[in-house]
C-alpha positions as CSV (number, residue, x, y, z in Angstrom):
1,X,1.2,106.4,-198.1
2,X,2.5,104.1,-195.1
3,X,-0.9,104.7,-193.8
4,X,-2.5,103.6,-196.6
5,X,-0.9,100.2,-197.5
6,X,-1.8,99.7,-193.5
7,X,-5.4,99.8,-194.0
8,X,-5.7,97.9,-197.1
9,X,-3.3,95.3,-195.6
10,X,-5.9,95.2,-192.5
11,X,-9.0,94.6,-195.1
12,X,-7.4,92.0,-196.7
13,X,-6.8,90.5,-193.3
14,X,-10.5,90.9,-192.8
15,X,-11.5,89.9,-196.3
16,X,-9.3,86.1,-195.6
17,X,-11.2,85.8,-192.6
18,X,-14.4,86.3,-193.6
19,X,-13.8,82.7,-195.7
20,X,-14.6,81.1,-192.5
21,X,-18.6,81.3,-193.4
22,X,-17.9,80.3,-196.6
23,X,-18.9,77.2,-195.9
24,X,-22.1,78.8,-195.6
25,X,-22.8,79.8,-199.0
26,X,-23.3,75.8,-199.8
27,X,-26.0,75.7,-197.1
28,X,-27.8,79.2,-198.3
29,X,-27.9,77.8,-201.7
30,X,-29.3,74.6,-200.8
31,X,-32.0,75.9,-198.9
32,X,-32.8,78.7,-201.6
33,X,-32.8,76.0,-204.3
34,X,-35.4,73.6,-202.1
35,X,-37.8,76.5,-201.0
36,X,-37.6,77.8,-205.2
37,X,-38.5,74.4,-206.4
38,X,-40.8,73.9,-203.7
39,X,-42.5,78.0,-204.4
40,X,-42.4,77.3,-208.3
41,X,-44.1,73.8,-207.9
42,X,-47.1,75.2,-205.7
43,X,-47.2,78.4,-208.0
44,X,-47.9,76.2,-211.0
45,X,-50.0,74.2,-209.2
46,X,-52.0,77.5,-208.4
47,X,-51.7,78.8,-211.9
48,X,-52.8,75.7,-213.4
49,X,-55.9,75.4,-210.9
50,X,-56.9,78.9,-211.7
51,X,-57.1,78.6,-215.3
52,X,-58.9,75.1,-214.9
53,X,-61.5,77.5,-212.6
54,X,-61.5,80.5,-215.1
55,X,-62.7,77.4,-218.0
56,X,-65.1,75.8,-215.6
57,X,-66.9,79.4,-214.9
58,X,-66.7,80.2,-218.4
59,X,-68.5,76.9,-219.5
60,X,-71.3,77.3,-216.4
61,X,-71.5,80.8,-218.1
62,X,-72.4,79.5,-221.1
63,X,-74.7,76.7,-220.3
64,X,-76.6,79.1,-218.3
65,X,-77.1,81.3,-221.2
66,X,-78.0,78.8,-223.4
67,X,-80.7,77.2,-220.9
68,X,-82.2,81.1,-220.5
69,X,-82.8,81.3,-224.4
70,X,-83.6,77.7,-225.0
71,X,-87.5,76.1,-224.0
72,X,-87.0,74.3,-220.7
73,X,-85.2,71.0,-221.3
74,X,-84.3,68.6,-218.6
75,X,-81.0,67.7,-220.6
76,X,-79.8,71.2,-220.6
77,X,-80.9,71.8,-216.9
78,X,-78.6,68.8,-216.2
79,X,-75.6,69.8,-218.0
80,X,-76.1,73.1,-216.4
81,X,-76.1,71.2,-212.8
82,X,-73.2,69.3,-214.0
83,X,-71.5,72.5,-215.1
84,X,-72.3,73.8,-211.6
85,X,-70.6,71.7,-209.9
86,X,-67.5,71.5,-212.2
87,X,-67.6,75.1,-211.0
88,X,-67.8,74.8,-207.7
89,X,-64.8,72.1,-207.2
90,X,-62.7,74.2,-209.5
91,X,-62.9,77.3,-207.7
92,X,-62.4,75.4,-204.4
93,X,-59.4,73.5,-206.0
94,X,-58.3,76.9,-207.0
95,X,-58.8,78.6,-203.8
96,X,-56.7,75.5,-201.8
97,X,-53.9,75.7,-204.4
98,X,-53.9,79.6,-204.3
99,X,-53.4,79.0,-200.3
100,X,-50.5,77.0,-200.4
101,X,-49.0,78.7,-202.8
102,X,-49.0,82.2,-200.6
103,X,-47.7,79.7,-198.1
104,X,-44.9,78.6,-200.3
105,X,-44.0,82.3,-201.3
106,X,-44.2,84.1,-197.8
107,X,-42.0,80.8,-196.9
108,X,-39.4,81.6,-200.1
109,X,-39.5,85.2,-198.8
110,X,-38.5,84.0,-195.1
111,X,-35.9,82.1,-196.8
112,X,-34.8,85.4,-199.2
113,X,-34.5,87.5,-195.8
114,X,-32.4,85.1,-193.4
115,X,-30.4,84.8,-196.9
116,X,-29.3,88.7,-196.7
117,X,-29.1,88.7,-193.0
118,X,-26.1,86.9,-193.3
119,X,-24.0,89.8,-195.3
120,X,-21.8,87.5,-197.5
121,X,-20.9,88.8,-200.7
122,X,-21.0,85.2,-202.1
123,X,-24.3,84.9,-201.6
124,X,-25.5,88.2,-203.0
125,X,-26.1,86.9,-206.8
126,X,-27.8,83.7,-205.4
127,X,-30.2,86.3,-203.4
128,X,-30.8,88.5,-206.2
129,X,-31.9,85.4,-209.0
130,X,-34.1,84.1,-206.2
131,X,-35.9,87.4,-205.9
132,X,-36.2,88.2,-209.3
133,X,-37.8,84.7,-209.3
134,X,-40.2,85.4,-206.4
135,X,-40.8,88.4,-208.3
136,X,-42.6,86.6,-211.8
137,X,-44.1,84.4,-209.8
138,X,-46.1,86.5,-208.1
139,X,-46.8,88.7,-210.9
140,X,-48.1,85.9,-212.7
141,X,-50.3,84.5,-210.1
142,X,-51.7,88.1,-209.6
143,X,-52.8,88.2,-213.7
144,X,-54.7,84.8,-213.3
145,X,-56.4,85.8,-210.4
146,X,-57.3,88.9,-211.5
147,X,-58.7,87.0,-214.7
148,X,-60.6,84.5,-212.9
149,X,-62.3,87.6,-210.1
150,X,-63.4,89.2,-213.6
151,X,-64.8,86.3,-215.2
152,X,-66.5,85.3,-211.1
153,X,-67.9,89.0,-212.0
154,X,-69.2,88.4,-215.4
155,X,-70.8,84.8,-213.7
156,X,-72.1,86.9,-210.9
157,X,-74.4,89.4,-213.7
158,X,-75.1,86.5,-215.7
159,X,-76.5,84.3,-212.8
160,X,-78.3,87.6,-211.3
161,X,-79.9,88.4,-215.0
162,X,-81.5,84.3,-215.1
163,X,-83.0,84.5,-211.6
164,X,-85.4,87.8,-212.9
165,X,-86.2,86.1,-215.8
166,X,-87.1,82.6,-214.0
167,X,-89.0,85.5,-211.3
168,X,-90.4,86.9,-214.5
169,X,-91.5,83.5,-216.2
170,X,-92.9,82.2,-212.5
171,X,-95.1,85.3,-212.1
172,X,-96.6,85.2,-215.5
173,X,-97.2,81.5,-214.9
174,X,-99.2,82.1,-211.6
175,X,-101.0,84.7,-213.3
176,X,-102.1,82.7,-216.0
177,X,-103.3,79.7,-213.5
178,X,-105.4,82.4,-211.6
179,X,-107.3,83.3,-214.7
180,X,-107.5,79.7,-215.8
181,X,-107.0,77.4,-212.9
182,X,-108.2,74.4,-215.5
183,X,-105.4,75.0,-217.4
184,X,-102.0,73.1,-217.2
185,X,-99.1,74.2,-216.9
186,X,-98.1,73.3,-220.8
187,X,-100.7,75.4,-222.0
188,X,-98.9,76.3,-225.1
189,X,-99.9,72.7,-226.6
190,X,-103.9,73.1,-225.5
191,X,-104.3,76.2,-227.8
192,X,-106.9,74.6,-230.3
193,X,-109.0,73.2,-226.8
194,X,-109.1,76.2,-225.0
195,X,-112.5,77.7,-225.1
196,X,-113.9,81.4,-226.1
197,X,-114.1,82.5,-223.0
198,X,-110.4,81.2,-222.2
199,X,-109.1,83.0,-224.8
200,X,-110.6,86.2,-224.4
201,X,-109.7,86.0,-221.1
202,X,-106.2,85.1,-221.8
203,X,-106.4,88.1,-224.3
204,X,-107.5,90.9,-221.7
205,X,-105.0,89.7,-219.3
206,X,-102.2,90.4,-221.7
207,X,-103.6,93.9,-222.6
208,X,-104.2,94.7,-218.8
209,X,-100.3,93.2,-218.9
210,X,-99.2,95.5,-221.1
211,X,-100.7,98.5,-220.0
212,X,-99.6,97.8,-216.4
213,X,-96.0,97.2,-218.1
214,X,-96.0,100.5,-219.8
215,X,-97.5,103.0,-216.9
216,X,-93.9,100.8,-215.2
217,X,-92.3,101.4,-217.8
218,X,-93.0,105.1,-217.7
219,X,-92.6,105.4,-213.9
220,X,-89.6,103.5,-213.8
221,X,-87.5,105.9,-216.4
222,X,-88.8,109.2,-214.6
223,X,-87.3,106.7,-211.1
224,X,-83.8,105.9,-213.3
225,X,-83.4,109.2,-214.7
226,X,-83.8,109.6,-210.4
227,X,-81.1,107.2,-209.9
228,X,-78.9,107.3,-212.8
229,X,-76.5,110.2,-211.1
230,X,-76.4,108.1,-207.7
231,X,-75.7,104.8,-209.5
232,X,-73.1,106.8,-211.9
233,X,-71.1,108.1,-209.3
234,X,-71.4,105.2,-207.4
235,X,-70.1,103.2,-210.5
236,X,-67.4,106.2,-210.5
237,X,-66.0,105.4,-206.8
238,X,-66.0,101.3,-207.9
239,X,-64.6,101.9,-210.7
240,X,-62.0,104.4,-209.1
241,X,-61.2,101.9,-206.4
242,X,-61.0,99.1,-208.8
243,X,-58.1,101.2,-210.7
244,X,-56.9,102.3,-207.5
245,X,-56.3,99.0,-206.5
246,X,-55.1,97.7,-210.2
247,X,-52.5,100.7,-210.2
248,X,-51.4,100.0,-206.6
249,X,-50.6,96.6,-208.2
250,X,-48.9,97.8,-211.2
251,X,-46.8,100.1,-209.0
252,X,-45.4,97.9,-206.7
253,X,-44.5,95.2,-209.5
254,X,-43.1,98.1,-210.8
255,X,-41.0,99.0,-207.7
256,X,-40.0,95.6,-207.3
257,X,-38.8,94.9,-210.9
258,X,-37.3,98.3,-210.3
259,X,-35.6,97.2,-206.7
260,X,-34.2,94.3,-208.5
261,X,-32.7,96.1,-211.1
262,X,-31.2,98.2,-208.8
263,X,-29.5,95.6,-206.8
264,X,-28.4,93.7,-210.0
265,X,-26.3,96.7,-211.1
266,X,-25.3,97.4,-207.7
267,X,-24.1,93.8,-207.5
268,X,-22.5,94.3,-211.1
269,X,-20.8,97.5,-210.0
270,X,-19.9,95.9,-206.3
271,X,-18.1,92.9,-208.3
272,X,-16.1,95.7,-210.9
273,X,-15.1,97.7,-207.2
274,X,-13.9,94.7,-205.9
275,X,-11.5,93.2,-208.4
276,X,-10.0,97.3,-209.2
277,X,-9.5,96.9,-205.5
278,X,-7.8,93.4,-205.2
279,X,-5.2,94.9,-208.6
280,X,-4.7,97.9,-206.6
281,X,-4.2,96.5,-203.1
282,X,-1.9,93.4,-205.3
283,X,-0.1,96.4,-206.6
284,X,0.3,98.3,-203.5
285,X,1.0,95.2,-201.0
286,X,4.3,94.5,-203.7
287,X,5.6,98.4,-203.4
288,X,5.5,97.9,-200.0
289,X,7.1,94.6,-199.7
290,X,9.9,95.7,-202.4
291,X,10.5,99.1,-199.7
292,X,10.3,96.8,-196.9
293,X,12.9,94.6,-197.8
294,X,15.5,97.6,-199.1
295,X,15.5,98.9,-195.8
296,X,16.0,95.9,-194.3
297,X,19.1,95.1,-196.2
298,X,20.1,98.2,-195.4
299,X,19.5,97.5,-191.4
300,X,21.1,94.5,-191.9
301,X,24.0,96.1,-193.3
302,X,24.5,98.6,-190.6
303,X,23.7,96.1,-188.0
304,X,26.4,93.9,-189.0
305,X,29.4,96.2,-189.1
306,X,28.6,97.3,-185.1
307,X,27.7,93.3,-184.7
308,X,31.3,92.8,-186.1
309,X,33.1,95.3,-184.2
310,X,31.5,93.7,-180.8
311,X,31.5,90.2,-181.8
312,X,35.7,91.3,-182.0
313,X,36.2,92.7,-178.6
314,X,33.6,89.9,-176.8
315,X,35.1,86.8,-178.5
316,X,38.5,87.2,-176.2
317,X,36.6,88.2,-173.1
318,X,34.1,84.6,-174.1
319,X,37.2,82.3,-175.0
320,X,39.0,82.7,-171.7
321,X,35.5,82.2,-169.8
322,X,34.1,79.8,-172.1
323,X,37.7,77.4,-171.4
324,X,36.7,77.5,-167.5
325,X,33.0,76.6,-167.7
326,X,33.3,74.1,-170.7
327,X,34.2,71.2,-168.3
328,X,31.6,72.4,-165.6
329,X,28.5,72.5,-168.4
330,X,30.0,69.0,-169.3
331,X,29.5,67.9,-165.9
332,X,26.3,69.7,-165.5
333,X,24.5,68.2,-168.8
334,X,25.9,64.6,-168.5
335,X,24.0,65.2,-165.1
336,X,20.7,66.8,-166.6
337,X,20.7,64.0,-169.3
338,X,20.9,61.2,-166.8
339,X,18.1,63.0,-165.2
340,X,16.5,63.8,-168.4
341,X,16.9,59.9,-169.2
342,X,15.5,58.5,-165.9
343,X,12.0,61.0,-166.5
344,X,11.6,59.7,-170.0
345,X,11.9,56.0,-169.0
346,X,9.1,56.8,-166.6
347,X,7.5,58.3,-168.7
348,X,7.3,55.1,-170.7
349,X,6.4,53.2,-168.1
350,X,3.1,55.7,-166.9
351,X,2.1,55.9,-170.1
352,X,2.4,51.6,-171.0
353,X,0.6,51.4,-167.8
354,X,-2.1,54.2,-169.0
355,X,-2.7,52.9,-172.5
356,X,-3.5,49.5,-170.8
357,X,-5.9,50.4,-168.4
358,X,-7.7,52.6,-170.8
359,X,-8.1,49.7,-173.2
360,X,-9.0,47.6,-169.9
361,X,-12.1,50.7,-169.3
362,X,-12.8,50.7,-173.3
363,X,-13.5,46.6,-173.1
364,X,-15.2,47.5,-169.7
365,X,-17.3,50.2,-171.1
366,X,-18.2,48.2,-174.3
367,X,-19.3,44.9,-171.9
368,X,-21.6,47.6,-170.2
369,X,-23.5,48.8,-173.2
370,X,-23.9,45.5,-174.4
371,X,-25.4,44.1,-171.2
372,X,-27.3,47.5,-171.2
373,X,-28.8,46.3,-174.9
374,X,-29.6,43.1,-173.5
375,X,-31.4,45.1,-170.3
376,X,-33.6,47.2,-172.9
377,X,-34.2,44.4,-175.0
378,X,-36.0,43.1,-172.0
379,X,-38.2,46.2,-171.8
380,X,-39.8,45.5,-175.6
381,X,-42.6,43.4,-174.5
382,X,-46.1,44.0,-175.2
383,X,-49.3,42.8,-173.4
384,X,-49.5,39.7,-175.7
385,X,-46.2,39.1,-177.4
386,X,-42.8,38.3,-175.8
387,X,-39.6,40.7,-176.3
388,X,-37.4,40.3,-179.3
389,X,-35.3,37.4,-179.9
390,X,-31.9,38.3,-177.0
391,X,-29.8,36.5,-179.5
392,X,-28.4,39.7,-181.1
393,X,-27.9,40.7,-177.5
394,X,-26.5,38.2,-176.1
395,X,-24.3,37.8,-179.0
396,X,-22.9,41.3,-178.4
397,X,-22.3,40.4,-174.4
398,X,-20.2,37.5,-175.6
399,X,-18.5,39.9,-178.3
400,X,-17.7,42.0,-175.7
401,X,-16.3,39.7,-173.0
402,X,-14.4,37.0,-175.3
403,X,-11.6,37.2,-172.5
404,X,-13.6,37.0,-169.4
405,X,-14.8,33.3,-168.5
406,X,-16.8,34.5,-166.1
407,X,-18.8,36.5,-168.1
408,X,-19.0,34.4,-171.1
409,X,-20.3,31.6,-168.3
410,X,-23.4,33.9,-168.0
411,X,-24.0,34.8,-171.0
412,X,-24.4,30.9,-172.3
413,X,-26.4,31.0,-169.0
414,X,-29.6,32.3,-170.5
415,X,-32.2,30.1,-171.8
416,X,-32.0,29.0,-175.4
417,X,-35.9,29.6,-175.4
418,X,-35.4,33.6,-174.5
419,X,-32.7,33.5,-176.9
420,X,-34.5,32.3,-180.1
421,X,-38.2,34.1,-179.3
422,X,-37.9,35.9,-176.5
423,X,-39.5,36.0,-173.1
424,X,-42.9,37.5,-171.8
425,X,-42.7,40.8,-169.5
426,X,-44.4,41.3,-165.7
427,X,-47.0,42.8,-166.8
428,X,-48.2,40.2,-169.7
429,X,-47.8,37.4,-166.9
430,X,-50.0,39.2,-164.6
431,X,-52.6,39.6,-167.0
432,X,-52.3,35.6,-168.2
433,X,-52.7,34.9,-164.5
434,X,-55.3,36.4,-163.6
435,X,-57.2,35.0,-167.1
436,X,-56.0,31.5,-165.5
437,X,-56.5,32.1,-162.0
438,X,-60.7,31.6,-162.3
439,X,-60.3,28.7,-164.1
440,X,-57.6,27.3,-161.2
441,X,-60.0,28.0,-158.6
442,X,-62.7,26.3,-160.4
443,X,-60.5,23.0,-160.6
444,X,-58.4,23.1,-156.9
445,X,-59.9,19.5,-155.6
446,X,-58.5,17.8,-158.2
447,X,-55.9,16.2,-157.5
448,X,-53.6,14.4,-159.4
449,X,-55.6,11.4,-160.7
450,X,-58.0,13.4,-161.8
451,X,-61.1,11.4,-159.7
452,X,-64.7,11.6,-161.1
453,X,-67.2,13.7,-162.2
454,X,-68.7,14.2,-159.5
455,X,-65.3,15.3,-157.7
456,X,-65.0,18.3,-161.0
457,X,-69.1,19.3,-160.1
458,X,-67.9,20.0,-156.1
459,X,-65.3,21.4,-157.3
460,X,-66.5,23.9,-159.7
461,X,-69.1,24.4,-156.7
462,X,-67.2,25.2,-153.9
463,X,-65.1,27.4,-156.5
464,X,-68.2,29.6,-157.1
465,X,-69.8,29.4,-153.3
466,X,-66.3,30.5,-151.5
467,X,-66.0,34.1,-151.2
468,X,-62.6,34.8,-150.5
469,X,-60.2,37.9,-151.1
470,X,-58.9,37.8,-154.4
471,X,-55.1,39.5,-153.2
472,X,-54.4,38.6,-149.8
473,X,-50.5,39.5,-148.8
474,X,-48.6,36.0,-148.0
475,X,-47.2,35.6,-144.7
476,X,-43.9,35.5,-143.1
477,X,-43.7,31.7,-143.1
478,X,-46.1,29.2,-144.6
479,X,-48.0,26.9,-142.3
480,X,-50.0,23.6,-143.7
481,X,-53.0,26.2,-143.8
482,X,-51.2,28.3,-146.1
483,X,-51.0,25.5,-148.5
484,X,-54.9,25.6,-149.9
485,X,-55.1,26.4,-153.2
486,X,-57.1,29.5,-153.0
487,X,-55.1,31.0,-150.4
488,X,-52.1,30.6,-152.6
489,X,-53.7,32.3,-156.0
490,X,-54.6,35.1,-153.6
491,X,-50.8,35.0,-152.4
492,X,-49.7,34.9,-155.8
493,X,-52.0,37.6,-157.2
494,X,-51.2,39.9,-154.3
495,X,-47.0,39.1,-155.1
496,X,-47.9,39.9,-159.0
497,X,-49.4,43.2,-158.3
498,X,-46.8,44.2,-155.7
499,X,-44.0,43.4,-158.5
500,X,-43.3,40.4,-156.7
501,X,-43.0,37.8,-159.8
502,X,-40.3,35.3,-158.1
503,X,-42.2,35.2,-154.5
504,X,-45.5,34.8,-157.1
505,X,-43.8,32.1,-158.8
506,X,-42.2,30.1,-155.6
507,X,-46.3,30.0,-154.2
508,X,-47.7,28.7,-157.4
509,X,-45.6,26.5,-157.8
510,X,-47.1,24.8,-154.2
511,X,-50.3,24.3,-156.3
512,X,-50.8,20.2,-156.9
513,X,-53.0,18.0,-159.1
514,X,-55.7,19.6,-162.0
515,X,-54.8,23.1,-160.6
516,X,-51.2,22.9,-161.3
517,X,-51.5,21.3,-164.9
518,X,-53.7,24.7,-165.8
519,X,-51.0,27.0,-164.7
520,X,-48.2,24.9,-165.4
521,X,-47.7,26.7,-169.0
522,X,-47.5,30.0,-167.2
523,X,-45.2,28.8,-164.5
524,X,-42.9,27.9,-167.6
525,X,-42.7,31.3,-168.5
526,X,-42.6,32.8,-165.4
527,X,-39.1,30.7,-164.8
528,X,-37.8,31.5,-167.9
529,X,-38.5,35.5,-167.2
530,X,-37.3,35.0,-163.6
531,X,-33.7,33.2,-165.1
532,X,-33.3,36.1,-167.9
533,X,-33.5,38.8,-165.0
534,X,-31.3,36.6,-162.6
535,X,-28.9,36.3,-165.8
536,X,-28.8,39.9,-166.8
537,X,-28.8,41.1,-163.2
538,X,-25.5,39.2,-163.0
539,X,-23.8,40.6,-166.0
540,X,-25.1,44.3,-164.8
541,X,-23.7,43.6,-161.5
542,X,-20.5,42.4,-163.4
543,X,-20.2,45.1,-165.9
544,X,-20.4,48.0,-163.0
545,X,-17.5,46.2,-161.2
546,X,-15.7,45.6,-163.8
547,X,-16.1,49.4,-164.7
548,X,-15.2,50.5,-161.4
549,X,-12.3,48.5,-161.0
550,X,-11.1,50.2,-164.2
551,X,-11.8,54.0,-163.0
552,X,-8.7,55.6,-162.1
553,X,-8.5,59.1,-160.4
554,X,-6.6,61.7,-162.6
């Protein structure tokens, strides 16, 4: 019986920790919920296109039939179109929705399966309702298909049965305009113009018609009483695989509602198991606690007589030996709490010292991320817009480093004109450059007071008869001949493409007169790029030294 209480003690155990994945059972049912709502949206969707297909090839049906018995009418050849092509969209509609909605089941059945992979009991009756669910819904969606294939069938003989008798009606018609090639093709109105002759000859025709009909007629029941056996038994093995296919159906709806009411009552009886179980192991768990502590009493009993009867015969022998080493433990723990003291002051003191320079490395760390904000904010340039405003930024650097002067005398370094719109990246000044550099070249005689007319035509001249390199690499040191103002745009543009925007900047600026008023705007910008680099450059440098100064080893 021992044995017993052991193992249902140990499934208990087991039982209390499987409630660590119960958190699970919230997540299972969310997603079962999402992917059911999702599978019974598409599935109506798909029912609801199917029927709206099944009407549409009813009503073609129906026109058609009507246009076969009625005298050929444009109107009813339209609506037939019209009909047609209601037809056609339907079934396609159909045909997408009927798609997704497979989709949306296989995808509720994935779902269904990961669901019982997990073996929770919890989740069990959440499993089962979303089966049985999966279940209608695809029974359903199998009864309007199979309505809409049999009414596509019925269409299918219908629109096979007006194509012989528009055959039929052409062939008669070019048999008629042989006889009577004068004749038009409404030659039902022309009966009281149409001559003797006509008419006898329209006459014999039709006899000659219906004999050749009837000698058909003749030879085509001796060829169907032929054919009837082959097209029989070939209607047999349709129909045979038709109700194969339909019973095939039947029976695996039926094994699945059949499956599902297995597992319900398994489920039912699994819940009934479990709570006899929890009374019995309730019942058994208090027996066995009740035992448990008898004998204990008991032990404790026993063991305090013999504790008694030694705790008499020590307490003499520990008196005399506690009176000799009383004074020395005195001595000994004053000692150890001296000791004890002098470790916890220190203590103190390491960890006041620690708590300080961690917050110094949080303010240090938060100073870096701001200025590495302000370093990305830099990178959000496009070809023809500047960055974002780096007020935000800027505003968190100065958040950040409200106690460093230093720092906050960079930040109020940057340019109010970056701060409020932003400044221009390398690559868009490159590309204004070299948009300006033509029209620089064209005005590099000019000086500054602008001279005549003439002067601008030489100008413009000598601009498009000077072949020159358009990137030349600058020199070490710049000579008087360095100084012309082509040889500086092909300095600069050579520093630009080489990622050189400072250098770039320090040659344009040499340019004088008309040539420097055209690139004086981009200069501008290029000084205000070149001081929000130098700025933030600082306040990285700062922020990596202030970091590092704050590392301490462990």
């Amino acid at each position: 019986m021992g044995k017993s209480i052991e193992q249902k003690l140990t499934f208990i155990h087991r039982c209390t920790a499987s409630g660590a994945i119960w958190g699970s059972v919230s997540s299972v049912s969310a997603s079962l919920e999402e992917s059911l709502t999702s599978s019974a949206k598409a599935t109506l969707q798909a029912i609801g296109a199917q029927e709206a297909a099944l009407q549409a090839i009813t009503r073609h049906t129906l026109k058609l039939k009507e246009a076969m018995e009625a005298e050929e009418k444009s109107a009813q050849w339209k609506d037939l179109e019209a009909a047609l092509a209601d037809r056609t969209g339907a079934v396609n509609d159909a045909e997408t929705a009927l798609s997704k909605a497979n989709e949306a089941l296989d995808s509720l059945k994935s779902v269904i399966d990961k669901s019982k992979g997990l073996k929770v009991s919890a989740v069990r009756p959440l499993v089962l309702a979303a089966e049985e669910n999966l279940h209608n819904m695809v029974v359903d969606l199998d009864k309007v298909v199979t309505k809409v294939h049999s009414a596509e069938s019925e269409a299918k003989i219908v629109s096979q049965y007006s194509e012989l008798v528009n055959e039929a009606k052409q062939q008669f018609q070019r048999e008629v305009s042989s006889l009577t090639p004068e004749i038009q093709a409404n030659w039902k109105g022309l009966t009281g113009k149409l001559s003797s002759d006509d008419l006898n000859a329209l006459i014999a025709h039709a006899h000659r018609r219906i004999d050749q009909l009837n000698r058909e007629l003749a030879e085509q029941r001796v060829r169907e009483q032929i054919h009837i056996d082959a097209a029989l038994e070939q209607q047999k093995l349709e129909d045979q695989k038709a109700l194969e296919k339909a019973v095939s159906t039947a029976l695996q709806h039926i094994k699945e509602e059949a499956r599902l009411e297995q597992e319900r009552k398994l489920s039912e009886l699994r819940e009934v198991m479990e709570a006899e179980m929890r009374t019995q192991l309730r019942r058994q768990a208090a027996a066995h606690t009740d035992h448990v502590r008898d004998v204990l009493k008991v032990q404790e009993q026993e063991l305090r007589v013999d504790a008694e009867q030694v705790l008499s015969s020590k307490m003499l022998e520990q008196e005399t030996r506690y009176r000799q080493l009383s004074q020395e433990q005195l001595d000994n723990f004053t000692l150890d709490m001296n000791t004890a003291y002098a470790r916890l002051k220190g203590m103190e003191e390491a960890i006041d010292s620690h708590v300080v320079a961690e917050e110094e490395a949080r303010k240090a760390h938060q100073l870096w991320l701001s200025v590495e904000a302000l370093n990305y904010t830099l990178k959000t340039a496009n070809a023809d817009i500047p960055t974002v405003p780096l007020e935000g930024a800027a505003q968190a650097v100065r958040d950040s480093c409200h106690d460093s002067d230093f720092a906050l005398a960079l930040s109020s370094a940057l340019p109010e004109e970056s701060l409020h719109r932003g400044v221009y990246s390398e690559a868009s000044l490159r590309a204004r450059f070299n948009s300006l550099r033509s029209l620089a070249r064209r005005v590099a005689l000019i000086d500054e007071s602008h001279n005549s007319l003439y002067q601008y035509f030489l100008s413009y001249l000598q601009a498009a008869l000077l072949f020159e390199e358009k990137q030349e690499a600058p020199p070490a040191q710049l000579c008087s001949e360095d100084l012309d103002p082509f040889k500086l745009l092909s300095y600069a543009s050579y520093c630009l493409e080489h990622g050189d925007l400072e250098l770039a900047a320090k040659l344009v600026n040499q340019l004088r007169g008309e040539a420097r008023r055209v690139v004086e705007d981009w200069l501008t910008e290029a000084r205000l790029t070149l001081e929000t680099r130098q700025v933030v450059s600082l306040l990285s440098a700062y922020a990596n030294a202030v970091g590092l100064g704050t590392t301490q080893a462990p």
